[in-house]
GUBADREN-778186 format. One line per field, with one value per residue (C-alpha): residue number from 1; residue in three letters; y negated, x, z negated. Coordinates in pm, 1 decimal. Layout:
N
nr <- NUM:...
rest <- ALA:...
y <- Y:...
x <- X:...
z <- Z:...
END
This chain:
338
nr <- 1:2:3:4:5:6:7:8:9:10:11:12:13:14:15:16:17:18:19:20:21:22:23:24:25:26:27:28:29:30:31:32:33:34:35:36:37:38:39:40:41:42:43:44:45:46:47:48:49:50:51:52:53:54:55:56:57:58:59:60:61:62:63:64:65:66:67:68:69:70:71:72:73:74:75:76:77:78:79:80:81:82:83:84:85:86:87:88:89:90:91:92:93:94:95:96:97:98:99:100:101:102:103:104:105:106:107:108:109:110:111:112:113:114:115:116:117:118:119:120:121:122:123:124:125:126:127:128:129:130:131:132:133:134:135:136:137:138:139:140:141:142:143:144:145:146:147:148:149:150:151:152:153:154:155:156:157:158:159:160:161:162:163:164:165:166:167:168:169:170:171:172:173:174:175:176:177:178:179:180:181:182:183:184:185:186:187:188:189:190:191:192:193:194:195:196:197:198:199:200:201:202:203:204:205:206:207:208:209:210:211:212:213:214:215:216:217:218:219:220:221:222:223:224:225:226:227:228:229:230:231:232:233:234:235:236:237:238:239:240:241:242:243:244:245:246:247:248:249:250:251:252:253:254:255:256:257:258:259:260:261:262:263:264:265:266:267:268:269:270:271:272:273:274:275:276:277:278:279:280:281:282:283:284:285:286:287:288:289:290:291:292:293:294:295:296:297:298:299:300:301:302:303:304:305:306:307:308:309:310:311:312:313:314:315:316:317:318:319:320:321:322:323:324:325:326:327:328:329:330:331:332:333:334:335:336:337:338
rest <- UNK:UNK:UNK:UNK:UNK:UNK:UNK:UNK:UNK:UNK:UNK:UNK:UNK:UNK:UNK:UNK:UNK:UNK:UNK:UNK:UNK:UNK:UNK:UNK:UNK:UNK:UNK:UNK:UNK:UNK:UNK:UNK:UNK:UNK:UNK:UNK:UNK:UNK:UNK:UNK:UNK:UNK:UNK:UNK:UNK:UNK:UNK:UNK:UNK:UNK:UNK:UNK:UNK:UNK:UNK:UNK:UNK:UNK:UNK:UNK:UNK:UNK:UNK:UNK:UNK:UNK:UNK:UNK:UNK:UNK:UNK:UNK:UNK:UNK:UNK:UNK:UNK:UNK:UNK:UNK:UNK:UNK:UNK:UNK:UNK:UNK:UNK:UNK:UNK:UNK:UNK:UNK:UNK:UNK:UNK:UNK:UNK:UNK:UNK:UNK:UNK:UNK:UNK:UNK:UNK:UNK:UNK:UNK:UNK:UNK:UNK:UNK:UNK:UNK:UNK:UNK:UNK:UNK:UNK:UNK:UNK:UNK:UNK:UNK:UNK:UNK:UNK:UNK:UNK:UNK:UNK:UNK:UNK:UNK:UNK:UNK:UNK:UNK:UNK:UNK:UNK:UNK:UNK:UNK:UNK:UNK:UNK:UNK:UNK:UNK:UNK:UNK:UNK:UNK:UNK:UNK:UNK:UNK:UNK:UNK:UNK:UNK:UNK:UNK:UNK:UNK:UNK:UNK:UNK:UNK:UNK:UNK:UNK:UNK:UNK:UNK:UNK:UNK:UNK:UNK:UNK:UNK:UNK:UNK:UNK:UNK:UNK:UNK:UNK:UNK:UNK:UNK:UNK:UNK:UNK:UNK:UNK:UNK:UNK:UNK:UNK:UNK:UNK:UNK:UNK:UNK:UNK:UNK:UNK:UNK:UNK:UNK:UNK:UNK:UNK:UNK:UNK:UNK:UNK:UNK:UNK:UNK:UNK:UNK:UNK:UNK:UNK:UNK:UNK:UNK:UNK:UNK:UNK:UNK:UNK:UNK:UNK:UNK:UNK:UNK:UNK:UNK:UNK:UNK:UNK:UNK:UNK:UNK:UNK:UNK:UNK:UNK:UNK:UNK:UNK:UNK:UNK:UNK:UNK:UNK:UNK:UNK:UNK:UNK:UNK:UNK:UNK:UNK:UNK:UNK:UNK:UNK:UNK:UNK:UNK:UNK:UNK:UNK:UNK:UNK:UNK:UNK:UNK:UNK:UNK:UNK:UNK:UNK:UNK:UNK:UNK:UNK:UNK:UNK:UNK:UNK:UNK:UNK:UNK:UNK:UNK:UNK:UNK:UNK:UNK:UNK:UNK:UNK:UNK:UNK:UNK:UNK:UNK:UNK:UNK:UNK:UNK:UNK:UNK:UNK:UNK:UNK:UNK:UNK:UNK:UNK:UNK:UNK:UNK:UNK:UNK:UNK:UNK:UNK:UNK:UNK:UNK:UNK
y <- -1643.9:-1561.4:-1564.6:-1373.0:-1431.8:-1160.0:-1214.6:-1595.5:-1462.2:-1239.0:-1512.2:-1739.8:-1498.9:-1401.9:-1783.9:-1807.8:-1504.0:-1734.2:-2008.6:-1797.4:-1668.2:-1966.9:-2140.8:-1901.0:-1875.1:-2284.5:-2261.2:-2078.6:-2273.5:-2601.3:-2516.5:-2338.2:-2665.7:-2848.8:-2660.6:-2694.5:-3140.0:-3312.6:-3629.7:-3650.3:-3775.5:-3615.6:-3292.4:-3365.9:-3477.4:-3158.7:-2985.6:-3090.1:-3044.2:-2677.4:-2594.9:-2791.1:-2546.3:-2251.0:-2429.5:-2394.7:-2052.9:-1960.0:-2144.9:-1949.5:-1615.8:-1705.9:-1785.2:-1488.7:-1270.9:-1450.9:-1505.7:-1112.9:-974.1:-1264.3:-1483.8:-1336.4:-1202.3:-1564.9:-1707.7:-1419.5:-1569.5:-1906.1:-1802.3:-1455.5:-1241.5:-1343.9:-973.6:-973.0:-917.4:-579.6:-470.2:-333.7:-74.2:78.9:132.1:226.0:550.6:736.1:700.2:914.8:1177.3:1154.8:1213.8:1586.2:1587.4:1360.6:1629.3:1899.2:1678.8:1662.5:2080.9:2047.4:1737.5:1819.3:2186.0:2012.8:1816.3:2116.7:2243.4:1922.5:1695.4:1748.7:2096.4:2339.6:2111.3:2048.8:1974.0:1687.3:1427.4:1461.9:1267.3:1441.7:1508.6:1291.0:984.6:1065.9:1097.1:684.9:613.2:308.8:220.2:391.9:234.0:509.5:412.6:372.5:661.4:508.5:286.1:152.2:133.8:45.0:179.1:87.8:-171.9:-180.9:-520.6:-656.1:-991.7:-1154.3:-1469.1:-1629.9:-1457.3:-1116.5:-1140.0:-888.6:-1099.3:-849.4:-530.6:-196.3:192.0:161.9:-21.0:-70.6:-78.0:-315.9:-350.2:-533.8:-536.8:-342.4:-420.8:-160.9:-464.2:-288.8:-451.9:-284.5:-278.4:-186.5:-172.1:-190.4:-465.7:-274.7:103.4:246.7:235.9:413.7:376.9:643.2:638.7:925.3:979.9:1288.6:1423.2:1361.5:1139.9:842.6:538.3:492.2:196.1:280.4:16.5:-98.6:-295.0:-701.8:-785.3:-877.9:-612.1:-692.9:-874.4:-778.2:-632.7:-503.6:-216.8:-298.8:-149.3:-388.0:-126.2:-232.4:-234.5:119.6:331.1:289.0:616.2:685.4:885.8:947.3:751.5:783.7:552.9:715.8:523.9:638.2:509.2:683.8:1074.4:1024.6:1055.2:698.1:627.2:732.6:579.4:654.2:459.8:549.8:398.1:433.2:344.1:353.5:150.1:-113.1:30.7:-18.5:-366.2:-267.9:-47.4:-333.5:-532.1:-347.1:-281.2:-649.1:-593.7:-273.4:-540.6:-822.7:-548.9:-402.8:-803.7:-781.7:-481.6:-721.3:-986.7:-775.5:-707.4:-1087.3:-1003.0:-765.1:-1006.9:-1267.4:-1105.3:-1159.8:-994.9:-1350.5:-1472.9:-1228.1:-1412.9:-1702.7:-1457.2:-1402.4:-1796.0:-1820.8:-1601.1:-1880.6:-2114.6:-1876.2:-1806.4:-2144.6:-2220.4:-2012.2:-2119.6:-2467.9:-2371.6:-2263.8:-2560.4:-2765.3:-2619.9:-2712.9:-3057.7:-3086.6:-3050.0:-2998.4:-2917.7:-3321.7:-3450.3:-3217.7:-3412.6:-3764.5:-3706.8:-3570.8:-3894.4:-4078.0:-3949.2:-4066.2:-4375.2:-4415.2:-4272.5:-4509.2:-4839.1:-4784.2:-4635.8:-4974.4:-5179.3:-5043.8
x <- -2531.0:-2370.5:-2563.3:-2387.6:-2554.0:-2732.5:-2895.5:-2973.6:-3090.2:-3337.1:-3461.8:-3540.1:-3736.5:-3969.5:-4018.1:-4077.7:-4337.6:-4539.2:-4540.1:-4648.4:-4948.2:-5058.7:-5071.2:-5312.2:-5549.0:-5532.7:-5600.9:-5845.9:-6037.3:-6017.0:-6176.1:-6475.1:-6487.0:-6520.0:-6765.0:-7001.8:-6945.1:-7248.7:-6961.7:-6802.9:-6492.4:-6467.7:-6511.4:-6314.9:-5983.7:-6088.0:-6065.2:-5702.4:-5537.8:-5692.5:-5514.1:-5239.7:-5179.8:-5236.7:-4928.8:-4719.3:-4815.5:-4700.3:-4362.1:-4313.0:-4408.0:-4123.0:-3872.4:-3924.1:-3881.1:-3518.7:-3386.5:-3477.6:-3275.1:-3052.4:-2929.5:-2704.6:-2530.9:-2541.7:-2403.0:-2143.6:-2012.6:-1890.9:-1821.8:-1665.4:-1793.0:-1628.7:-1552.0:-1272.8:-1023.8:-1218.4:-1193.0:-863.3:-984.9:-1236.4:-944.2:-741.3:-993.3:-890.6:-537.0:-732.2:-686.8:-312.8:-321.5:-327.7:63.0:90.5:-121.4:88.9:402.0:264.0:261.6:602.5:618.5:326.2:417.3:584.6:286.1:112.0:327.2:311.7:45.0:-192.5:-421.2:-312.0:-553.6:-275.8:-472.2:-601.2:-486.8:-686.7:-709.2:-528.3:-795.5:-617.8:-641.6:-1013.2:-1094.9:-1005.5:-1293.3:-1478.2:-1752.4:-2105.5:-2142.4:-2220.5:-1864.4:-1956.0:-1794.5:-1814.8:-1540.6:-1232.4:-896.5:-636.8:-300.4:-37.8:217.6:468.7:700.5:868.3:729.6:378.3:216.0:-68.8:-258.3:-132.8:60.4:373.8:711.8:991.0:785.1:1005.0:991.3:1324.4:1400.1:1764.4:1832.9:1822.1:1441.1:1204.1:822.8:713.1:359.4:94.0:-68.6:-418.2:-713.3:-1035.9:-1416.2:-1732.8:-1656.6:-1905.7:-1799.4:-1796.0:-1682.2:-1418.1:-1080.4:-725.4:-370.5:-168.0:245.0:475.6:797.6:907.6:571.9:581.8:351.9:530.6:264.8:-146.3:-430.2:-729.6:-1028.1:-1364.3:-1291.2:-1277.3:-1261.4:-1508.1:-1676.8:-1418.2:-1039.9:-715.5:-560.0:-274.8:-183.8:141.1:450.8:670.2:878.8:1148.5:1513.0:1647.5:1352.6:1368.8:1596.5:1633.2:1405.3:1097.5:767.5:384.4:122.7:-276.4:-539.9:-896.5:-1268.0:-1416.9:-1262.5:-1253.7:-907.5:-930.7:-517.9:-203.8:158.4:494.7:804.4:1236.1:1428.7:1811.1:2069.9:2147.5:1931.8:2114.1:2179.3:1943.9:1956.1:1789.3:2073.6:2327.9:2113.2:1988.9:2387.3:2441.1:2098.1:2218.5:2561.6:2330.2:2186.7:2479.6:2570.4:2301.4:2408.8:2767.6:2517.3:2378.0:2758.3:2759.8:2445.6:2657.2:2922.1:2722.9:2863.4:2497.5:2690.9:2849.4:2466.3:2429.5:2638.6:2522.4:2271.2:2470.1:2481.3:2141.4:2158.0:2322.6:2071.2:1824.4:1946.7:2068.0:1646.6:1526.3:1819.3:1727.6:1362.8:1503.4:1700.6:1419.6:1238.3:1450.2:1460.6:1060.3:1225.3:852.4:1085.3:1147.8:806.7:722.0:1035.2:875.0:602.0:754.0:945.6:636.8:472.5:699.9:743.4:378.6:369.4:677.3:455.0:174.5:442.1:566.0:276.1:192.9
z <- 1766.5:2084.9:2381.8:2750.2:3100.6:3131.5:2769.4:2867.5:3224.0:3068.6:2831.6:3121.6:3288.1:3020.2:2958.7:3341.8:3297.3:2984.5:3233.4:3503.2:3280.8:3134.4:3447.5:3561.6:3253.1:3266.4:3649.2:3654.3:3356.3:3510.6:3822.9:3672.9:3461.5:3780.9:3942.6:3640.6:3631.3:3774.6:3850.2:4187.2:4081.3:3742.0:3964.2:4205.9:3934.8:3748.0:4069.1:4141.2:3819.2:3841.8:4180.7:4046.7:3788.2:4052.5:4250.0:3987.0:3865.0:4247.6:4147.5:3808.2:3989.1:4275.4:4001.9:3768.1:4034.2:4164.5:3803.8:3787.8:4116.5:4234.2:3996.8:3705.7:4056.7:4127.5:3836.6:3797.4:4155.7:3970.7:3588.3:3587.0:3257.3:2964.2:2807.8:3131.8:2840.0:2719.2:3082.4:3017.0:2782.2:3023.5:3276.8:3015.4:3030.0:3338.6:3204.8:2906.7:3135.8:3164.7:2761.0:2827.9:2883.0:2593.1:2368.7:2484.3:2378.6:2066.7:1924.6:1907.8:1671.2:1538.5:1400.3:1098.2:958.4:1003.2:728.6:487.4:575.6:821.8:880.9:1155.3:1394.6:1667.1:1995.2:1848.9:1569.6:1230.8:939.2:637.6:348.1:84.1:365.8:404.4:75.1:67.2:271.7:171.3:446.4:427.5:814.3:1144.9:1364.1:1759.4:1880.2:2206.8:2081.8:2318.8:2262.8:2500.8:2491.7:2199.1:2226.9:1991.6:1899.0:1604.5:1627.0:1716.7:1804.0:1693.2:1966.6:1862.9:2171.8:2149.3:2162.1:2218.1:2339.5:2355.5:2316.9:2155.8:1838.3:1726.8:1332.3:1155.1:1132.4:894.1:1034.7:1339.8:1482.1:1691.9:1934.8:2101.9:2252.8:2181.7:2250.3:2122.1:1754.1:1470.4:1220.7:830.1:1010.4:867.2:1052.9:982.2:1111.1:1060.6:1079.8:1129.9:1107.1:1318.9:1244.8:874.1:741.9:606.0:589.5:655.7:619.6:628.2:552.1:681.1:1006.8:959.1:1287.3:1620.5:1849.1:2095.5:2125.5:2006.7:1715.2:1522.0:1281.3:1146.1:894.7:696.5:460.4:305.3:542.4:446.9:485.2:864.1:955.7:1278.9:1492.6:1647.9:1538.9:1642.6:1565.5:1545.8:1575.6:1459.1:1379.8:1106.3:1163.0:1521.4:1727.8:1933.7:2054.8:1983.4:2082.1:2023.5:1976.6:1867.9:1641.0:1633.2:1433.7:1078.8:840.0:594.9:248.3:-24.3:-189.7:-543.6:-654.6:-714.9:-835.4:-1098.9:-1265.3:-1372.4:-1558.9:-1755.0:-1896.4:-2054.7:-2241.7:-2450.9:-2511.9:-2697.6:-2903.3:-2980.0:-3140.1:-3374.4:-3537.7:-3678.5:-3917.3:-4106.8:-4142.1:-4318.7:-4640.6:-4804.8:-5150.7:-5191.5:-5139.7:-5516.0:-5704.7:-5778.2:-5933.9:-6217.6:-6277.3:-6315.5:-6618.3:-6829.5:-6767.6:-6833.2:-7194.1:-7349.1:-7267.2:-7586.7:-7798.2:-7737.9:-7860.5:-8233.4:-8291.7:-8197.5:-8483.4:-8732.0:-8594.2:-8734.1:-9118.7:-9294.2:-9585.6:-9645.6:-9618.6:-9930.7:-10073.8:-9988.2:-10135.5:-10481.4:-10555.1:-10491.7:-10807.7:-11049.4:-10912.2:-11040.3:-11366.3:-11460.6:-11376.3:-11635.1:-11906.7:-11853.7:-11875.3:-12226.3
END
């Protein structure tokens, strides 16, 4: 929690008001208490701390009423208000006066967006519908809002301090930055930056707002090299639909040429390399791969001519041959014995 002077100023005094009242009630108590004690002493003691308490009820009254007219003037005597910084906005308002010239400046770059992007709203800077139709936060802005006036750089600190600040940018360029201090802003509101380009609308952000209620910010631009053509660019600031600040900057000089387009040729050559390794699969001559085909043939067929002969390899024609010799062979033994 953050806590100013005035906030801490005001909690002292309503502390220094409890004090003051219970003082008082506690006062007042003890001294009826004492009245009613038949003990001289225990009176008397009861007595004291009862005016006691009076005395410094009289001290809390005296100091609520300095800490409420004298001393945040006091304090501002030997630490200066810390929002010094925001200060710059709020004087930054009269020159909001001087932005008449710079709206009547603006019909005449304005009358081409009118045509493309933006309605035929000239006075004033608008938000074009398809920008608004982006919008994220459900928050209320502050329309009270500050912005100071727009400095624009190429290069920032940590401290979104500008480095080389200019109105006039010479090509080449690769990030350009929009350095503002504001004030007053509602952390979650939506917020939109707005970049054109001779009045044509050539880049926006627009989200809820990330930062503090107060400090310094940045809307920046990092396109790539070639889109930055020479001529006149404006930078619009706004909080929700509301117009806040608007600033204006030149480039000149002719942006580098376009890096992609070489880069994508030596891509397009790998590619028909790849249509010259497809030529050695036809070449494999897979019709030499077909004939050993044929040879398989031959050792296909000798297979069931070896399963014939094997037949006649069995020969059940000469066991019917044994066993006819056998026979006589025993009818000659008993002719014999007889």
């Amino acid at each position: 929690m953050q806590l100013d002077i005035h906030t801490a100023v005001q909690t002292a005094l309503v502390i220094s008001v409890v004090a003051l009242i219970l003082s008082i009630w506690f006062g007042i108590q003890a001294i009826r208490k004492a009245r009613a004690l038949p003990f001289f002493r225990m009176r008397r003691e009861t007595m004291t701390r009862g005016w006691r308490l009076l005395g410094w009820a009289a001290f809390w009254a005296i100091l609520a009423v300095l800490l409420n007219t004298r001393a945040e003037a006091f304090i501002y005597r030997f630490h200066p208000p810390t929002a010094t910084f925001t200060l710059t906005p709020t004087i930054t308002l009269t020159p909001s006066i001087t932005l008449s010239p710079t709206i009547t400046l603006t019909p005449s770059l304005t009358l081409t967006p009118a045509i493309s992007n933006t309605p035929s709203i000239t006075p004033t800077p608008a938000i074009p519908l398809a920008v608004e139709m982006l919008f994220e936060s459900t928050i209320t802005p502050n329309p009270e809002a500050l912005f100071s006036d727009l400095t624009f750089t190429d290069g920032i600190d940590s401290e979104y301090r500008p480095l080389k600040p200019g109105e006039v940018f010479q090509n080449p360029i690769d990030h350009m930055y929009s350095v503002f201090s504001y004030d007053q802003m509602i952390v979650g509101s939506q917020w939109t930056a707005l970049w054109y380009r001779n009045g044509e609308l050539v880049h926006y952000e627009t989200l809820p707002w990330n930062g503090g209620s107060g400090g310094f910010g940045y809307a920046d631009w990092q396109p790539d090299p070639s889109e930055w053509l020479p001529g006149e660019y404006e930078v619009q600031l706004f909080v929700g639909e509301l117009w806040r600040k608007s600033g204006r900057f030149t480039v000149e000089g002719e942006p580098p040429a376009p890096q992609p387009t070489s880069t994508s040729t030596p891509t397009a050559t790998p590619t028909h390399t790849n249509t010259a390794t497809r030529t050695p699969f036809p070449t494999t001559t897979r019709p030499a791969t077909s004939t050993p085909r044929p040879t398989v043939t031959p050792y296909i067929s000798p297979t069931p001519t070896t399963k014939p002969t094997a037949y006649p390899t069995l020969t059940r024609t000469p066991t019917p041959t044994i066993t006819n010799t056998r026979p006589p062979t025993l009818q000659n033994t008993p002719t014999s014995g007889s």
